[in-house]
KEMI-565928 format. One line per field, with one value per residue: residue number from 1; residue in one letter; z, x, y of N, C-alpha, C in turn. Coordinates in Angstrom, 3 decimals. Atoms other than C-alpha are relative to their C-alpha. Layout:
# KEMI-565928
nr	NUM|...
rest	A|...
nup	Z|...
neast	X|...
nnorth	Y|...
caup	Z|...
caeast	X|...
canorth	Y|...
cup	Z|...
ceast	X|...
cnorth	Y|...
***
This chain:
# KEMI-565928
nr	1|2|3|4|5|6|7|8|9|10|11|12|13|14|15|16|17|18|19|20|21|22|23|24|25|26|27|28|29|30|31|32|33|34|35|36|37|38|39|40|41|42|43|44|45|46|47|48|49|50|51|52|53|54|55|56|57|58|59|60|61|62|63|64|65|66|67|68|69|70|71|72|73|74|75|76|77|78|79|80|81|82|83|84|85|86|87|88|89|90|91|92|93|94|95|96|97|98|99|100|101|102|103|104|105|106|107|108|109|110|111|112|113|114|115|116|117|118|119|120|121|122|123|124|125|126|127|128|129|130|131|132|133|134|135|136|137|138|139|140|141|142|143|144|145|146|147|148|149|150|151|152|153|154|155|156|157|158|159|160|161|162|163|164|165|166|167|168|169|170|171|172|173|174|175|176|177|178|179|180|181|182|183|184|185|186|187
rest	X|X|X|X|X|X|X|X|X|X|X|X|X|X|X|X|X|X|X|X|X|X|X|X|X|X|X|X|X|X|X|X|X|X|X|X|X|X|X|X|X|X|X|X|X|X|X|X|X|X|X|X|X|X|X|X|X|X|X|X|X|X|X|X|X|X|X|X|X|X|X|X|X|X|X|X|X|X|X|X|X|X|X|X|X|X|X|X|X|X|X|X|X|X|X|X|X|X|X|X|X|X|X|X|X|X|X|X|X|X|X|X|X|X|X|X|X|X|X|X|X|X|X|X|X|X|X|X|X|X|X|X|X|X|X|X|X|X|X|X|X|X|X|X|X|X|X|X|X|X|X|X|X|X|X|X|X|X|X|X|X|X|X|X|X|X|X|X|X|X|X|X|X|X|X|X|X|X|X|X|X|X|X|X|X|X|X
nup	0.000|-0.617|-1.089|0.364|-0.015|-0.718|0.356|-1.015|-0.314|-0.910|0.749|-1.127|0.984|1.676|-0.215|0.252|-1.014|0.425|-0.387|0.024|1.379|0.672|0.346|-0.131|1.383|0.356|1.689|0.693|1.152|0.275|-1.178|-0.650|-0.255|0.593|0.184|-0.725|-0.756|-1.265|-1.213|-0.346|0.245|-0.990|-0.681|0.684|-0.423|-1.130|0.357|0.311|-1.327|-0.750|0.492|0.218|-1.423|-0.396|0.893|-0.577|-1.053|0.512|0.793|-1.270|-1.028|1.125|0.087|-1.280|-0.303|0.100|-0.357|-1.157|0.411|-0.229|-1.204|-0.678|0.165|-0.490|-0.650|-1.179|-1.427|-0.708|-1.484|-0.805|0.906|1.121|0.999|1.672|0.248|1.678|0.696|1.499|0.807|1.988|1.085|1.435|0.284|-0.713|0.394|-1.386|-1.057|-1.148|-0.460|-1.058|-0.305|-0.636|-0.554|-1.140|-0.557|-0.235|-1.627|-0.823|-1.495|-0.189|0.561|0.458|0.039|0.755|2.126|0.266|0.578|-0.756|0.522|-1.255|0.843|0.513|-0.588|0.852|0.927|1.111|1.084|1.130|-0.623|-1.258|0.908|-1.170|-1.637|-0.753|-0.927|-0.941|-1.586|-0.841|-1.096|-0.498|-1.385|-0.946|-0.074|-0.105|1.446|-0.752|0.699|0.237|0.850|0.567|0.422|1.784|0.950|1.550|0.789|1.601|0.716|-0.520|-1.192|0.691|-0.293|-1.201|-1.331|0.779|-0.949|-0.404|-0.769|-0.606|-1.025|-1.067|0.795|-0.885|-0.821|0.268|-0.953|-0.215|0.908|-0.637|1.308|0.607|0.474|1.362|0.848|1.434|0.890|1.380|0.873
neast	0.848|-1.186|-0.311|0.601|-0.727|0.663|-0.742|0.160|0.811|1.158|1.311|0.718|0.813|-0.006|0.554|1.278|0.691|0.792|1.382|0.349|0.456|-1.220|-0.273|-0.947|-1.229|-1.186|-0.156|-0.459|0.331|1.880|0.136|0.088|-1.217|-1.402|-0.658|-0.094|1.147|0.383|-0.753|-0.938|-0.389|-0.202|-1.425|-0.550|0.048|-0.718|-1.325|-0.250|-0.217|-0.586|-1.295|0.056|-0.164|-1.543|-0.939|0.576|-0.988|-1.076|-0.002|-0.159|-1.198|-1.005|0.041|0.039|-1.816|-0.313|0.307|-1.253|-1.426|-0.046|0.067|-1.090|-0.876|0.390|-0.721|-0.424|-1.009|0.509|-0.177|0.740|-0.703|0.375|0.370|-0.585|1.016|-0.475|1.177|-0.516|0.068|-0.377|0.347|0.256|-1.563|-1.165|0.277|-0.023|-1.210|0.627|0.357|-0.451|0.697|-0.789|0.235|-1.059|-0.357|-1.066|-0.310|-1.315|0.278|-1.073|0.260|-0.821|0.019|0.103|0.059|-1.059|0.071|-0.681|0.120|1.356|-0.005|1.232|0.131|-0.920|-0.852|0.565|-1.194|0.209|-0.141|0.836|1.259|0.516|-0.254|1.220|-0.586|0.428|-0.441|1.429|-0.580|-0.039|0.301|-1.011|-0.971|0.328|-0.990|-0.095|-0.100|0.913|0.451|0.244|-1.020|0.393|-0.497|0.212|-0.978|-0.706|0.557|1.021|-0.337|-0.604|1.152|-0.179|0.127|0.342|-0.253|0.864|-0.524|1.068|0.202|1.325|0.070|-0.675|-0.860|-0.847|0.063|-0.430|1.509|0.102|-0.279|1.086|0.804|0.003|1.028|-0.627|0.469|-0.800|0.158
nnorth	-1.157|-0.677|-1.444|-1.716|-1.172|-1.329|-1.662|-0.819|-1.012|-0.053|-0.455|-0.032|0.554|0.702|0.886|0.512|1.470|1.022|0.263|0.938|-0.189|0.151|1.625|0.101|0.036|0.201|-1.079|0.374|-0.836|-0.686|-0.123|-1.383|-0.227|0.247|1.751|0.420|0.145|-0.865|0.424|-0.592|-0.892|-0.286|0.348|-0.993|-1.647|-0.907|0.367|-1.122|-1.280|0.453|0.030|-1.365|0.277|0.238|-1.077|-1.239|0.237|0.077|-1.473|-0.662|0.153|-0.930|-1.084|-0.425|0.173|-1.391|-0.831|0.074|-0.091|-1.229|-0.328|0.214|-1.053|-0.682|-0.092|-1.356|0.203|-1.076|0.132|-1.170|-1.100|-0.332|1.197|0.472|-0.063|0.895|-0.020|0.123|-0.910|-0.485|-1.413|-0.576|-0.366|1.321|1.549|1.092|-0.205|0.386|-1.428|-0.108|-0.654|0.307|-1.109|0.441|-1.471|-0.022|-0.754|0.055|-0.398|-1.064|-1.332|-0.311|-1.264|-0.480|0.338|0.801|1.188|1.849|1.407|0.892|1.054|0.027|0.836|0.383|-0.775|-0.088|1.151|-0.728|-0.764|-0.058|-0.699|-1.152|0.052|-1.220|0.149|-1.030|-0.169|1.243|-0.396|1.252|0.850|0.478|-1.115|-0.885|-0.654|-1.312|-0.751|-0.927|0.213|1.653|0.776|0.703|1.025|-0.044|1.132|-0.546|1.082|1.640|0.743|0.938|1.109|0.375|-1.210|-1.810|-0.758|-0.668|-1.328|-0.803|-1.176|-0.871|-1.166|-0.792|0.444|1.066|0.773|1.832|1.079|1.423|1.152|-0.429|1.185|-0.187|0.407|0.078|1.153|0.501|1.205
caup	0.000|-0.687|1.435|1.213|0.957|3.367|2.438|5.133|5.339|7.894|6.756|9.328|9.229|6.484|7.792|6.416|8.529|7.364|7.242|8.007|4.263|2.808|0.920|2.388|0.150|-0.133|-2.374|-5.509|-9.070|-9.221|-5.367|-3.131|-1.996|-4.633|-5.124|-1.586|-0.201|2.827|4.984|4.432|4.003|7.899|8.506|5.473|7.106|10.451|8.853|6.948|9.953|11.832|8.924|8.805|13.078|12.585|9.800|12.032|15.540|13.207|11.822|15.743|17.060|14.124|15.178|18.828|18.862|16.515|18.861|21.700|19.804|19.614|22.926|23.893|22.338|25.001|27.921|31.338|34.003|37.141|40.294|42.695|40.689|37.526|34.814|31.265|29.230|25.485|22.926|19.252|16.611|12.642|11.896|9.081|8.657|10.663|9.878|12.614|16.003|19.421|20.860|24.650|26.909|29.935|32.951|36.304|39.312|39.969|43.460|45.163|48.842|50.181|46.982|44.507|44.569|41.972|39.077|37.837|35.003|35.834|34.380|35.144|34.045|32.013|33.775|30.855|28.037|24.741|21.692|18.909|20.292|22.789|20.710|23.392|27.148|29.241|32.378|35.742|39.099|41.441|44.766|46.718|49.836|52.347|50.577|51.197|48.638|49.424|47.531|45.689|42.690|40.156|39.417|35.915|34.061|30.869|28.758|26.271|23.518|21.818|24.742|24.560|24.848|28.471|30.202|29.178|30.822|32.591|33.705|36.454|38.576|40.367|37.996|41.109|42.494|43.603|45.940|46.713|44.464|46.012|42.043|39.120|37.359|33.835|30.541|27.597|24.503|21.945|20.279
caeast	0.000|1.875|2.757|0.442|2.588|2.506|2.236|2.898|-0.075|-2.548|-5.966|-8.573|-11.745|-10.579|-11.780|-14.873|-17.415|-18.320|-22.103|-24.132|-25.150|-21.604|-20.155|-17.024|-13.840|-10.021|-7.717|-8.121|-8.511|-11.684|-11.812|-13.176|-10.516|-8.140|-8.057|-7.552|-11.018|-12.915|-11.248|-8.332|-8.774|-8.623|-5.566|-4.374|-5.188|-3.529|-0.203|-0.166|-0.770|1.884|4.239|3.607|3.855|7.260|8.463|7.129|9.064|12.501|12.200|11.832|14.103|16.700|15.573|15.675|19.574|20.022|18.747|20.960|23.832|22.886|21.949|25.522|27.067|25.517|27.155|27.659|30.028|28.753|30.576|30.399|32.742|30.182|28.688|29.915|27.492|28.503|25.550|26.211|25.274|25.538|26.612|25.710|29.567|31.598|29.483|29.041|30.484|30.021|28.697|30.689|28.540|30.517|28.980|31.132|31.886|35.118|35.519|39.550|39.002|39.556|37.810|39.394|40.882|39.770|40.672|42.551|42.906|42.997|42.788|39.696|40.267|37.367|36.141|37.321|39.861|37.486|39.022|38.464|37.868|36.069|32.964|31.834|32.328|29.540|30.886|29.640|30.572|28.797|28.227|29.308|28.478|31.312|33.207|32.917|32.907|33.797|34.379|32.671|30.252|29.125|31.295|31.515|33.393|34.481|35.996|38.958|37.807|38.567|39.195|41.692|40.420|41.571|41.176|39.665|40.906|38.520|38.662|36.966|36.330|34.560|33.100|34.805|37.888|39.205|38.178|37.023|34.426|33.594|33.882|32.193|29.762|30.297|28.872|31.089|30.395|32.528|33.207
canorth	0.000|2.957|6.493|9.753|12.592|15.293|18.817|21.040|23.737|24.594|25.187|25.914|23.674|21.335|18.375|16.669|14.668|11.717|11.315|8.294|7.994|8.302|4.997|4.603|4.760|4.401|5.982|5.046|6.934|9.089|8.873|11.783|14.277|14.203|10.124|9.865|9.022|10.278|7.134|8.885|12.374|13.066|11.377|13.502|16.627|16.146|14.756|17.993|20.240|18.062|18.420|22.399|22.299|21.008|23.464|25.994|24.881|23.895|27.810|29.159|26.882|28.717|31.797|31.672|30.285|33.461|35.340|34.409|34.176|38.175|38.593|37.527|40.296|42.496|43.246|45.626|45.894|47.805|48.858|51.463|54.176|53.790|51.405|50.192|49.369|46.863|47.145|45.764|48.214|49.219|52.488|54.127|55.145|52.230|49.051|46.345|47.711|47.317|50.895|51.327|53.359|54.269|56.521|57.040|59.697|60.498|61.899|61.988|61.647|65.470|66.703|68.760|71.836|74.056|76.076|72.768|70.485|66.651|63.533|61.538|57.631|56.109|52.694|50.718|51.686|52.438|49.700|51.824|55.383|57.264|59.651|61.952|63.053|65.067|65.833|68.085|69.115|67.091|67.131|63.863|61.641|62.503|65.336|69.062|71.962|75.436|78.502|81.112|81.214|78.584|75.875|74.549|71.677|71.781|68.776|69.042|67.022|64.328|62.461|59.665|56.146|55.559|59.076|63.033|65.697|67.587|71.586|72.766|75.649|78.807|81.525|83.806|82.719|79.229|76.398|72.623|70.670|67.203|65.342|65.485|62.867|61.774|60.374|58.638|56.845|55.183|52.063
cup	0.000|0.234|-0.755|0.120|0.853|-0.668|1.336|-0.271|1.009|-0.649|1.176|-0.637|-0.904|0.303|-0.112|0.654|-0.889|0.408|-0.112|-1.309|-0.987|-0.246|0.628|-0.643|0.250|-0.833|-0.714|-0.770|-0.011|1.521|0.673|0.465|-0.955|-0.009|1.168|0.633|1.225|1.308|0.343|0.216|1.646|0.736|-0.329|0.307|1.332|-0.397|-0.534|0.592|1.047|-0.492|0.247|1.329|0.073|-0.691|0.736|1.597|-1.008|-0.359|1.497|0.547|-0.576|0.766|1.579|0.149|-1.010|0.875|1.342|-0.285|0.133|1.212|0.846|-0.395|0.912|0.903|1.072|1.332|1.149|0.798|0.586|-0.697|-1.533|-0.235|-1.149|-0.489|-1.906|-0.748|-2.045|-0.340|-1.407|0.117|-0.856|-0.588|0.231|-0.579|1.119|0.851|0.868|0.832|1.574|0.516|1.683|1.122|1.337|1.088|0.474|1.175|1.082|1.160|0.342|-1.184|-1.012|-0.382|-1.184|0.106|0.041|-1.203|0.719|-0.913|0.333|-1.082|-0.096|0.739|-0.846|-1.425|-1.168|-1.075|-0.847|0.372|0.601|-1.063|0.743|1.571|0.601|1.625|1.298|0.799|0.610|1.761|0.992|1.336|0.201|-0.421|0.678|-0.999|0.539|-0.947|-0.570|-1.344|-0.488|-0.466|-1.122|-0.359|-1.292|-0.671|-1.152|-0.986|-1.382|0.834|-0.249|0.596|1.712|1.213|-1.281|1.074|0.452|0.663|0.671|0.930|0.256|-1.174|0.873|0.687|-0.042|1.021|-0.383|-0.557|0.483|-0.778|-0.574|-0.309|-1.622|-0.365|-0.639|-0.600|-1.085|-0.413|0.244
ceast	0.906|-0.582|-1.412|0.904|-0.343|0.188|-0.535|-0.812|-0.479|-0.973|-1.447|-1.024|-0.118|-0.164|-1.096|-0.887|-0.726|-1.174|-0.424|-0.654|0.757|0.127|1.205|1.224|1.789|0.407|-0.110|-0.655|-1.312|-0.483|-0.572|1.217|1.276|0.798|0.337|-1.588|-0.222|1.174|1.483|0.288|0.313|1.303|1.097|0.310|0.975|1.570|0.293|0.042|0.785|1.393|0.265|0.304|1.415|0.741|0.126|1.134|1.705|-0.033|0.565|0.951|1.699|-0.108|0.563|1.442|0.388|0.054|0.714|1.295|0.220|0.268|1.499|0.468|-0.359|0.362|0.247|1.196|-0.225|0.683|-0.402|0.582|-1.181|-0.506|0.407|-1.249|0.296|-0.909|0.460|-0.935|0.218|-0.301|0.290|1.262|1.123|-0.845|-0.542|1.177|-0.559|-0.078|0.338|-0.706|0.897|-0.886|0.663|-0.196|0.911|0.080|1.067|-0.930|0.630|-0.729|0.705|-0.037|0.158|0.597|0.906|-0.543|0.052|-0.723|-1.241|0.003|-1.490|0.136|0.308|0.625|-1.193|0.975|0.568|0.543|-1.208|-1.113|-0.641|0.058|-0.643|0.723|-0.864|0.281|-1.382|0.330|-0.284|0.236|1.553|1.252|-0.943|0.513|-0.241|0.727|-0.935|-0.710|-0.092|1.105|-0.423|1.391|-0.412|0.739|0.836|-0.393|1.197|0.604|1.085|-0.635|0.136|-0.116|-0.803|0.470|-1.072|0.586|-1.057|0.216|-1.070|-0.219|0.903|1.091|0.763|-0.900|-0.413|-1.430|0.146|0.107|-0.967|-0.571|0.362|-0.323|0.950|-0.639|1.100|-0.092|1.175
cnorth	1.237|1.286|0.796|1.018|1.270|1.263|0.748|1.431|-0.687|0.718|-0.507|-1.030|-0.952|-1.266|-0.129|-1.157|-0.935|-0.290|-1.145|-0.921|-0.304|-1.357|0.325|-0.652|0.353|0.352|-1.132|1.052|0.179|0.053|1.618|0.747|-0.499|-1.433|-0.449|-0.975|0.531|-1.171|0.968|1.650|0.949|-0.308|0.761|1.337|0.115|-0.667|1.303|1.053|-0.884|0.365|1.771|0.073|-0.185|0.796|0.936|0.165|-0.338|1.495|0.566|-0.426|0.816|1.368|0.409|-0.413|1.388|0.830|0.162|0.283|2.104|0.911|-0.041|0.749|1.084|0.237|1.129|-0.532|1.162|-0.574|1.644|1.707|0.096|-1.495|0.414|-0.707|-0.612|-0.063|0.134|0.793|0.245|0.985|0.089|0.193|-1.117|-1.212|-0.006|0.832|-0.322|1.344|-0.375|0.993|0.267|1.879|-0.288|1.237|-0.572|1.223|-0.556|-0.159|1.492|0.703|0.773|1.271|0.246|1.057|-1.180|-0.567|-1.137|-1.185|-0.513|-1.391|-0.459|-1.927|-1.380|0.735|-0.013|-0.827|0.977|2.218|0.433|1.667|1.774|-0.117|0.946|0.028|1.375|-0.341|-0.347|0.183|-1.329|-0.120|-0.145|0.778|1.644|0.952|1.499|0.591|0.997|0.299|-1.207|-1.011|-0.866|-1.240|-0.170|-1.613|0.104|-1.439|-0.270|-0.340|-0.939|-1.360|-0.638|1.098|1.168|0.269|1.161|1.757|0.594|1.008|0.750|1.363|1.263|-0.545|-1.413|-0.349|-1.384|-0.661|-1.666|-1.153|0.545|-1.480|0.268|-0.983|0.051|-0.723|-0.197|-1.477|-0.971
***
């Protein structure tokens, strides 16, 4: 006796009830259902929504190991100085990269006396390079800041991929800023 062939669709409904009336028939040529007959055309239907069921889970199970494999490019590193922050990407200009997101506060013990330049290291080195650096005087748990007028921070730009140098001070005078808070991004 040989095979029926599956074809994988789903098709709502597509099962026919056999009525008490019906002759009952087997494939053969000139048969109901496409030479199959009614005995068979139910068995027909759920082999074909079994075969389509499995195209359907083999596709997802493809998709969902894609989708990890993605997910693993993703990536943070948090401590108490800041978070890093790894997020693959396509730019428009570079391609495929991996966009570094890097926010931190940098506060000496003691504070730091202003007007000054200073270094402020970035919580990891940038591969490629470092894109942008936002930076402000901040005012931190367990220093003290003293002096007179507003205090600003500026950033010399571009940064290099392991530090910026930051410049801060007092619109009037000189004194002690407690750290600032900052914001990089690169690649």
């Amino acid at each position: 006796m040989p095979n029926l062939q599956d074809n994988p669709e789903f098709t709502a409904n597509e099962v026919n009830a056999i009525q008490g009336t019906d002759r009952l028939s087997g494939q053969f040529a000139g048969a109901e259902f496409g030479g199959i007959g009614n005995l068979n055309q139910a068995a027909q239907k759920l082999a074909n929504r079994t075969a389509y069921l499995n195209a359907r889970q083999l596709t997802n199970i493809a998709n969902i190991a894609s989708l990890l494999g993605f997910m693993g490019k993703f990536g943070s590193q948090v401590s108490p100085s800041g978070i890093v922050l790894w997020v693959p990407v396509t730019d428009v200009a570079l391609g495929s990269i991996t966009l570094m997101l890097q926010a931190g506060v940098y506060a000496p013990s003691g504070g730091i006396a202003v007007p000054a330049s200073f270094a402020v290291p970035f919580l990891q080195n940038f591969p490629n390079a470092c894109e942008v650096v936002i930076a402000q005087v901040a005012a931190v748990a367990g220093t003290t800041a003293s002096g007179g007028g507003v205090s600003a921070c500026s950033v010399d730009s571009p940064a290099a991929n392991g530090s910026f140098t930051c410049n801060a001070g007092y619109s009037s005078g000189s004194g002690v800023i407690g750290g600032i808070t900052w914001f990089a991004g690169g690649y």
